[in-house]
C-alpha positions in Angstrom: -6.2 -19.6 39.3 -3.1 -21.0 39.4 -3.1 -21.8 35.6 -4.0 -18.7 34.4 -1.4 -16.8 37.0 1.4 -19.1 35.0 0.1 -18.1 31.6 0.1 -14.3 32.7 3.8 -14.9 33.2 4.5 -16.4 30.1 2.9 -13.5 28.3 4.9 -10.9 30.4 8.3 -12.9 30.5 7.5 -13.2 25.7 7.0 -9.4 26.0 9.9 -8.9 28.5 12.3 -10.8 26.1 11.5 -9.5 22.6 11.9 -5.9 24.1 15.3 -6.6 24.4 15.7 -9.1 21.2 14.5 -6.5 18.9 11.6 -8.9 17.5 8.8 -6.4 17.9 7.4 -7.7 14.8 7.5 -11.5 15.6 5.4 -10.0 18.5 3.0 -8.1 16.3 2.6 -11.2 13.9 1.7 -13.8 16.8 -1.4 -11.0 18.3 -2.5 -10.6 14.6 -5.3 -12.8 13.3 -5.0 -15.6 10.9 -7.0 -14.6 7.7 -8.5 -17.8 6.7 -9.0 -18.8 2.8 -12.8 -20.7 2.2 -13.0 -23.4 -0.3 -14.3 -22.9 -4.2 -15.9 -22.6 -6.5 -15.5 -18.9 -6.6 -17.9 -16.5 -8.3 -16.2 -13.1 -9.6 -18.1 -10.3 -9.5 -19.3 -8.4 -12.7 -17.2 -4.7 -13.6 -19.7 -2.3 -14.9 -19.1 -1.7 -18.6 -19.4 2.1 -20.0 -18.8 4.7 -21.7 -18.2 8.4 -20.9 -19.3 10.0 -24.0 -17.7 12.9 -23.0 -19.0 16.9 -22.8 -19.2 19.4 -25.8 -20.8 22.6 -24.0 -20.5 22.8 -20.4 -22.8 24.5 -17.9 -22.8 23.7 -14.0 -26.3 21.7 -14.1 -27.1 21.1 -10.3 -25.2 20.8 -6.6 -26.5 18.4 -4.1 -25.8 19.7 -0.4 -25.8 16.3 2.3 -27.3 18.2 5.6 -28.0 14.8 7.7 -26.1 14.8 11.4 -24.1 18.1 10.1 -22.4 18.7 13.3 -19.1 20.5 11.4 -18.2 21.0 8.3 -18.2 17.8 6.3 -16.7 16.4 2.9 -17.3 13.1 1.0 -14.7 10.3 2.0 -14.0 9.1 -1.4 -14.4 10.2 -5.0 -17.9 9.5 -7.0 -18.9 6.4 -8.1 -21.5 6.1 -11.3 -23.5 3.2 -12.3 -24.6 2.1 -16.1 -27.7 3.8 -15.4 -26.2 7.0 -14.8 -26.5 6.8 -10.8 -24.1 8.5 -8.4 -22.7 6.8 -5.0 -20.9 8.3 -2.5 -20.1 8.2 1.1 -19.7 11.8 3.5 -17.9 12.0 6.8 -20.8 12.2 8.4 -21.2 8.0 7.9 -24.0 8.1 5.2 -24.2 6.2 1.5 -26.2 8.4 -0.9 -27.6 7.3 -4.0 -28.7 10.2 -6.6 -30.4 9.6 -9.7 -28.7 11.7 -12.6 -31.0 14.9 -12.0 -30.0 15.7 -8.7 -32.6 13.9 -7.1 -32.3 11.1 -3.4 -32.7 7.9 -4.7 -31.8 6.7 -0.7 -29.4 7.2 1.5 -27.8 4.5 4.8 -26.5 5.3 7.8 -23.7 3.6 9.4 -21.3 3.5 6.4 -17.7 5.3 6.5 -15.1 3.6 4.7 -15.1 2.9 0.5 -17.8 1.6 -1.8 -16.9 -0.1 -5.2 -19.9 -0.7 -7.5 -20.5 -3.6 -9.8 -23.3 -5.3 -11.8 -24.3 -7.4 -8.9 -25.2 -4.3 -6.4 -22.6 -2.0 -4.0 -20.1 -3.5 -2.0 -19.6 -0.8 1.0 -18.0 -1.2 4.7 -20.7 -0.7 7.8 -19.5 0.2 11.3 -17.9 -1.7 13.1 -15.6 -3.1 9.9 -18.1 -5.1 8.6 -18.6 -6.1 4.7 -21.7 -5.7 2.5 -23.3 -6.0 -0.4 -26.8 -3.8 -1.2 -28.3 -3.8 -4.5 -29.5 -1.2 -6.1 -32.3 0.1 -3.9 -29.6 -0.3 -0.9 -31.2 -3.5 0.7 -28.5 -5.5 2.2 -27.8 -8.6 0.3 -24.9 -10.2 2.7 -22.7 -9.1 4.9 -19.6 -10.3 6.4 -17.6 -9.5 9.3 -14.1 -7.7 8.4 -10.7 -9.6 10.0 -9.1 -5.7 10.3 -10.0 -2.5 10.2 -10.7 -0.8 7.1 -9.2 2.6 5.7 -10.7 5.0 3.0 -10.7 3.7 -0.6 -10.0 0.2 1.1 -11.9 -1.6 -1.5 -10.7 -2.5 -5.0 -12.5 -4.2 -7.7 -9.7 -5.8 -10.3 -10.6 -6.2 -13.6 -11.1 -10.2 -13.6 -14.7 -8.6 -11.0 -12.6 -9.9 -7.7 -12.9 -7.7 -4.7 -9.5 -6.5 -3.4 -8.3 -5.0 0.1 -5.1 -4.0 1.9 -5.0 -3.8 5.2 -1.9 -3.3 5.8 -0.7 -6.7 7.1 -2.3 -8.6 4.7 -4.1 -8.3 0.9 -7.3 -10.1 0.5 -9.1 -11.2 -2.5 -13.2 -12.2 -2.2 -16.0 -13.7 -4.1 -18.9 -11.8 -5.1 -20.4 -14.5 -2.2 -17.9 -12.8 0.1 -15.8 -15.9 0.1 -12.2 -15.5 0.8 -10.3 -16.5 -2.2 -6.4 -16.2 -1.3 -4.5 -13.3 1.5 -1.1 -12.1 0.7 1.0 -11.9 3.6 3.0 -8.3 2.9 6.2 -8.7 4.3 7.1 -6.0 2.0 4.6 -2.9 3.5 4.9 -1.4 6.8 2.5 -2.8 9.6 2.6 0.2 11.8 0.1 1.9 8.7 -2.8 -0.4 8.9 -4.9 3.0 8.2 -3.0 3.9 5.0 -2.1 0.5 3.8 -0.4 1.0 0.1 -2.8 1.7 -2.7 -2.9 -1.3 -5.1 -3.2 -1.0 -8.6 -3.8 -3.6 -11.5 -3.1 -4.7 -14.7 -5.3 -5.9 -17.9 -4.8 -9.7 -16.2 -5.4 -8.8 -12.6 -1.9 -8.5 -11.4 -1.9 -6.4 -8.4 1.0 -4.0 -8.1 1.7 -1.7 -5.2 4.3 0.6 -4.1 5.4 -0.2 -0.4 7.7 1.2 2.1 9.1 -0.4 5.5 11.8 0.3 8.0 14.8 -2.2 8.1 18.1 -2.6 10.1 20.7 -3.3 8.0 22.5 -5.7 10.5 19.6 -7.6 11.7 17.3 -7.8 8.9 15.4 -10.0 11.2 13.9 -7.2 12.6 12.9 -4.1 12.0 13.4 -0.6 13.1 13.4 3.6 12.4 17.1 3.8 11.9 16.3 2.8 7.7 13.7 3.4 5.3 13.1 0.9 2.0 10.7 1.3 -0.5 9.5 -1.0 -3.2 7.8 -2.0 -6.0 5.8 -5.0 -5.5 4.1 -7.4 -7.9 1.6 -10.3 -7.1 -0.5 -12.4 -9.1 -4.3 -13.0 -9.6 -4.0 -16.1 -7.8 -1.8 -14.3 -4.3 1.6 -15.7 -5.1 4.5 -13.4 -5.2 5.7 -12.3 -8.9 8.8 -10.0 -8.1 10.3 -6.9 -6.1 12.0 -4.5 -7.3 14.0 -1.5 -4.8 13.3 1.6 -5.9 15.6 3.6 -3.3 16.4 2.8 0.2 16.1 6.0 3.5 14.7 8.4 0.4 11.3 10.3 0.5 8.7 8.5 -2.1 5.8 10.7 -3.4 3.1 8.2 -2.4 0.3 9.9 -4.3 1.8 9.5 -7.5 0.1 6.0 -8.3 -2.6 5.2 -11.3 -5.5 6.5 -11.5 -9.0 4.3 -11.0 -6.3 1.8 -9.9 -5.6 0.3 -13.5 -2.4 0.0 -15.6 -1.4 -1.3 -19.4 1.7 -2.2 -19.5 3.8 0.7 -18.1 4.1 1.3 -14.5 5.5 5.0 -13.3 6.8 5.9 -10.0 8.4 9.2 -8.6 11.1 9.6 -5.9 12.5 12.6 -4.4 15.9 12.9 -4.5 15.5 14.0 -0.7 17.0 11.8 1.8 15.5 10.7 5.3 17.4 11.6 8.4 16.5 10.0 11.3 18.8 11.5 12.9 18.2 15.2 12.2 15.7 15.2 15.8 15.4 18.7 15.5 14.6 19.0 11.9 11.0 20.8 11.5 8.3 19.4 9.5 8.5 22.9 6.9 12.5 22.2 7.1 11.7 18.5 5.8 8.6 19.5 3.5 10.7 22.1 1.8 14.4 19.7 1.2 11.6 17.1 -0.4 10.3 19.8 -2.9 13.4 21.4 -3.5 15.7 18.1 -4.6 15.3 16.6 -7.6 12.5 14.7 -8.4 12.7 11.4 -10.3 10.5 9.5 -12.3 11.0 5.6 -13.3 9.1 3.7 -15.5 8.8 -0.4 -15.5 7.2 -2.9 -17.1 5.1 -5.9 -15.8 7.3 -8.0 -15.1 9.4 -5.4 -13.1 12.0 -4.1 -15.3 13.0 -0.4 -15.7 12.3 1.2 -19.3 13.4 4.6 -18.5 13.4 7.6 -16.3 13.3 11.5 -16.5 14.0 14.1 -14.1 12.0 17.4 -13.0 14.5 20.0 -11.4 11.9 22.5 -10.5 10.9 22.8 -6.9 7.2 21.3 -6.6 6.5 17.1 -5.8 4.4 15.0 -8.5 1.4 14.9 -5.8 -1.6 14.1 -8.2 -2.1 10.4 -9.9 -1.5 9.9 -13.0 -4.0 8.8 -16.1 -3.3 6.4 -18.4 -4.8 7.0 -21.8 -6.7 4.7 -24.0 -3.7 4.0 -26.4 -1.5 3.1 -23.0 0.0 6.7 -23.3 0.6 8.5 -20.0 -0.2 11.9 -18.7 0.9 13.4 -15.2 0.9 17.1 -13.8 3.7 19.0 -12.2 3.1 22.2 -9.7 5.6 24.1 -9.0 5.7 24.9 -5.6 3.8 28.0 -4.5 6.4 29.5 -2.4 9.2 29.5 -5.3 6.6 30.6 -8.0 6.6 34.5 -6.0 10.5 33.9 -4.6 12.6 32.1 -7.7 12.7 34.5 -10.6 14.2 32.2 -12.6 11.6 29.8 -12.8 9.6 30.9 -15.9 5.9 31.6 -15.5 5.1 29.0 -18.3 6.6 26.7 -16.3 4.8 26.7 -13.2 1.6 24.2 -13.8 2.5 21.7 -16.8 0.7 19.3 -17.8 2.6 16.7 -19.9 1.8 13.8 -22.2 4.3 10.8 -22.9 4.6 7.7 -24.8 4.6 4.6 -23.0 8.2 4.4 -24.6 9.5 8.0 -22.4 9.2 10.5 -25.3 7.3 13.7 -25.1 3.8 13.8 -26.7 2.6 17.0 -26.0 2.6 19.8 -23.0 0.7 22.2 -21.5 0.7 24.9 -19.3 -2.4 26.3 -17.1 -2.6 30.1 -15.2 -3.3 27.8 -11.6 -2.4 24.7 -10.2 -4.3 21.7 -11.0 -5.9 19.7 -8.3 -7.4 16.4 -10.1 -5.6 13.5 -12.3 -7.0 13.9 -16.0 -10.3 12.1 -16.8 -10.5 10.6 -20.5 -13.8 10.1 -22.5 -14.7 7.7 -24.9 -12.8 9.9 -27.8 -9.8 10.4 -25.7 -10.5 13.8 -24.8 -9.0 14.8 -21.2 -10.8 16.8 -18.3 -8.8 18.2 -15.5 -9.2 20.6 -12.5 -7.2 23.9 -11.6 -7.4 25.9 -8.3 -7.0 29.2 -7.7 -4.6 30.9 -5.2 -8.0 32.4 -4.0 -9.3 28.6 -4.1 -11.3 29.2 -6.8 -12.1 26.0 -9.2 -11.9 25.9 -12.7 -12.4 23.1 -15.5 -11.1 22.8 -18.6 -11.1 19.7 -21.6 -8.7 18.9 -23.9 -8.4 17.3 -27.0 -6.3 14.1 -27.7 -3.5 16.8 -29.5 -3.3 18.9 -26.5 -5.6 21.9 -27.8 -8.4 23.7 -25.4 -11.8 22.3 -26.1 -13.5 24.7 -23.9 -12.7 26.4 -20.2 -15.5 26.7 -17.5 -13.7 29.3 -15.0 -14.8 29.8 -11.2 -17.6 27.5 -10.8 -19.8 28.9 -8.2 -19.3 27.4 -4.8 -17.0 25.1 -5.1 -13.8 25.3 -3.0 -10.7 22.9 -4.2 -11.3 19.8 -5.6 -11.5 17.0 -3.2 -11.2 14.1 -4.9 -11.4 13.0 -8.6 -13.3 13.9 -11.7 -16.0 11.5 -12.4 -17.5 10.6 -15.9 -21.2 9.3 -16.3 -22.6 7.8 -19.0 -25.4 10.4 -18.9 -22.9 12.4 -20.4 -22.1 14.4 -16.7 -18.7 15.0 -15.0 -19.3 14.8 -10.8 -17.3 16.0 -8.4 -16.5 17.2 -4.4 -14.8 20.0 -2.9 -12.8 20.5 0.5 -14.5 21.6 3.8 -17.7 21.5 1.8 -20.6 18.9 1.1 -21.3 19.4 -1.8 -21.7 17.1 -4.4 -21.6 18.9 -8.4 -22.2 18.2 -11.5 -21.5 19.6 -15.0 -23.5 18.7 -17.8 -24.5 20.0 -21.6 -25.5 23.6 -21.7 
């Protein structure tokens, strides 16, 4: 009694102390858990390997409606995911893993799933409540499982392109087997530990670098610590084997447009950010959240460009009032495209803006210079998908939320248009391509799963 009455002290009197000696994070590190690392050999996983032929006539070919436990409305957590067969994966908020075949048609569906499902060769890797690891194969019969160190947010899981499984969880980036073994974790000094829920989206390149944009509060004087008085944000480079590669600052108390990262995850060689020219004011207490939504549209936006090994190849800036909120897609020769929306409240108030202007899609090199542009009615809502022929596919919304699709060709041309498809209300997630040849998708406030295939 006596013994544990001393130790209760000690905890209070550690607590006591770094309340006043600012080392709320030395406190936070010493509760966390120590990930441990297992011993080889390690066995990668197998990426799937195909093609999306791509879509010539398009016709909206079925919608698959999820009705188990639908207590309110419901979406899917995640986007698609298709395997070489022509399968489709995907998780609602309602906790279940569906498999479809490419008609339309229940394959299976689990219960007790809610986080992010990659798929490989070797079956589907998925999170179970509560945080724990699996892998099913393909008739969603558990293979192994593994209890999870942390808990896991949506799209948690990434599958680099050397077939080892990724996650962030904030404090720490884990790479694992296909046995589940753990291979190497990544202490991230760099991200901020008070987002375990929205730990920074890593993204790769052809050698399994990770990359990853990451922002954390800092005191200037006591860098020690840290604090809300400043606000840092990086880009971050680590190897395949979890050693640090470089940092570089990308601005310091600035707002970063955090959805502006790859598409699918994967890089060539070129590595785009954008900043807003908008600074953070911690002191500004009574600032509203329109006040500081509208000052982060309205500045300047900026976009940098970098190379692998962290150096910046150039930059360009958009002076139109919007944010670059949807990913980017990186094209099969390592060209870039990325869409800019103006923001809706200055397309009806700023005459000056001109109406061409408003939703532009544009095309660069990988060197900075303008490919080609284009300009659609609404706002688009999805990154661009590629086929195999380098054709893109890319989603518009409505002001009346009505979703449209449209394919271009490699040049920039229309291919074809398919306006208003019935039902669907904004995009959700991303655009998927199946070998089948069939684009998937999900919508907003729905669940509903669609799919557009040949006419």
């Amino acid at each position: 009694m006596m013994r544990n009455r001393m130790v209760s002290i000690v905890v209070v009197l550690f607590v006591f102390a770094c309340s006043f000696s600012g080392c709320s994070r030395l406190l936070y590190s010493a509760m966390y858990p120590i990930l441990h690392t297992d011993k080889g050999p390690f066995i990668p996983f197998t990426p799937l390997d195909f093609d999306f032929p791509g879509i010539e006539s398009p016709v909206q070919s079925w919608t698959y409606h999820w009705p188990e436990d639908y207590e309110r409305t419901l979406e899917a957590v995640h986007s698609p995911t298709v395997d070489e067969e022509g399968n489709i994966y995907f998780i609602g908020k309602n906790g279940y893993l569906y498999s479809l075949d490419p008609s339309g048609e229940v394959r299976w569906k689990k219960k007790g799933i809610h986080a992010s499902i990659e798929v490989t060769k070797e079956g589907i890797l998925a999170i179970a409540r509560p945080d724990i690891l699996i892998l099913l194969d393909f008739d969603g019969n558990i293979l192994w499982s593994k209890p999870a160190t942390w808990a896991f947010g949506y799209d948690a899981l990434q599958l680099s392109p050397s077939g080892y499984l990724y996650y962030n969880e904030g404090e720490y980036i884990v790479c694992l087997d296909s046995q589940g073994k753990t291979m190497w974790a990544f202490h991230n000094i760099y991200g901020r530990a008070e987002t375990l829920l929205r730990a920074e989206r890593l993204f790769f390149d052809e050698d399994s670098n990770v990359y990853m944009v990451c922002s954390r509060s800092f005191d200037e004087k006591h860098p020690q610590y840290t604090d809300e008085e400043h606000m840092e944000t990086s880009l971050v480079s680590i190897s395949s084997k979890g050693k640090f590669r470089w940092r570089q600052i990308l601005c310091k108390n600035r707002n970063y447009n955090d959805r502006f990262t790859p598409k699918d995850g994967y890089i060539q060689d070129t590595i785009l950010v954008a900043l807003s020219t908008s600074t953070l004011n911690f002191e500004s207490k009574n600032a509203t959240w329109e006040e500081w939504s509208n000052d982060k549209c309205v500045q300047p936006k900026v976009i940098k460009a970098f190379n692998t090994d962290g150096e910046e190849l150039w930059e360009r800036t958009e002076e139109k009032p919007g944010l670059f909120d949807i990913q980017y897609s990186v094209g099969p020769n390592g060209n870039i495209v990325y869409a800019f929306n103006v923001d809706s409240y200055y397309k009806n108030h700023d005459e000056s803006i001109p109406e061409s202007e408003y939703h532009v899609l544009s095309y660069v090199s990988k060197e900075g210079s303008d490919v080609w542009s284009h300009s659609f009615e609404h706002a688009m809502h999805t990154p661009v998908t590629f086929d195999s022929n380098g054709n893109l596919y890319v989603g518009t919304v409505s002001p009346k939320n009505k979703d449209s699709l449209y394919s271009l060709s490699s040049d920039g041309q229309i291919r074809w248009e398919l306006k208003n498809i019935e039902t669907a209300y904004r995009y959700a997630h991303n655009l998927v391509g199946s070998p089948s040849p069939k684009l998937y998708f999900t919508t907003e406030n729905q669940s509903l799963l669609f799919c557009i295939g040949e006419s």
